[in-house]
C-alpha positions in Angstrom: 14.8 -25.4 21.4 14.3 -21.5 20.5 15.4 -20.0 17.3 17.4 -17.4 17.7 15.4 -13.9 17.5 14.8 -13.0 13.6 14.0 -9.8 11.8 11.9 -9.3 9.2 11.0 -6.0 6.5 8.0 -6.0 5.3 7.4 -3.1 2.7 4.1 -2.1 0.8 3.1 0.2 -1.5 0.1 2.5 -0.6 -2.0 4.5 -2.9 -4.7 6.8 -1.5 -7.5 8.3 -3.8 -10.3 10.8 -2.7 -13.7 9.7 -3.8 -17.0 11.5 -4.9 -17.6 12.2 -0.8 -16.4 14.7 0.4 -13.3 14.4 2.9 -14.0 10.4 2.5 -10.3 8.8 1.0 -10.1 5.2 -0.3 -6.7 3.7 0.2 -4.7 0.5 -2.0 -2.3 -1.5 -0.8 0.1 -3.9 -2.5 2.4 -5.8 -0.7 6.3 -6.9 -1.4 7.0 -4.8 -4.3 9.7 -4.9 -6.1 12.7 -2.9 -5.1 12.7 -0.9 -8.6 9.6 0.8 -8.0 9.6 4.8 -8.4 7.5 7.5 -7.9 6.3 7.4 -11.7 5.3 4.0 -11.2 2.7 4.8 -8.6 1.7 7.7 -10.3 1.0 6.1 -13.6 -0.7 3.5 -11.8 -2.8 5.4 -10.0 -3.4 7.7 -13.4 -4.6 4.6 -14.7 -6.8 3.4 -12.3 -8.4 6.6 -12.6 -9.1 6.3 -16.5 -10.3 3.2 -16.1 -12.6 4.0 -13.5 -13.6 0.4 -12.6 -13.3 1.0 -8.2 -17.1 2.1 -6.5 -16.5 2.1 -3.2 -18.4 3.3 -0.5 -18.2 6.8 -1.0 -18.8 6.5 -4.5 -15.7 6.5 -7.6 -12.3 7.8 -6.9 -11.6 10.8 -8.4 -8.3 11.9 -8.1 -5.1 10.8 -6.7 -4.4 12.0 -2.9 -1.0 10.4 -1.7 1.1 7.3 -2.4 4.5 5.9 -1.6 6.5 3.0 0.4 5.8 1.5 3.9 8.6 -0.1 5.2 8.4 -1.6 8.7 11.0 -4.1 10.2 9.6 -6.3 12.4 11.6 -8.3 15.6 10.2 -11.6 16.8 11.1 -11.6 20.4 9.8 -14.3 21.1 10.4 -16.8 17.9 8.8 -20.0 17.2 9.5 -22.7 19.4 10.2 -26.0 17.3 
């Protein structure tokens, strides 16, 4: 028996840093936030991170903040789960 075709949201939050290379970006995601979030949350987030500076990646630390806001992507089974 198919289900009957089901949509789905799926939001993250993404945070992109640059780092101690040169044109090199590191990027955080978090996903299902909450609905609440705002601007200022992401940027005192990413603020903090920064302070802390606990993240070596790659390309070395991050070192400032580059972009960050909301994904949101709706997805459509077409062809759902057959039980």
């Amino acid at each position: 028996m198919r289900k009957e075709e089901v949509k789905t949201l799926d939001k993250q939050v993404y945070i992109t840093f640059s780092t101690e290379t040169e044109g090199r970006n590191y990027i955080m995601r978090f996903y299902n936030p909450k609905d609440s979030i705002t601007q200022t949350d992401i940027e005192n987030f990413a603020n903090w991170v920064l302070s802390q500076n606990m993240f070596l990646t790659r390309y070395g630390e991050l070192v400032s903040l580059v972009d960050g806001g909301i994904i949101q992507t709706t997805r459509t089974d077409l062809i759902p789960l057959i039980e």
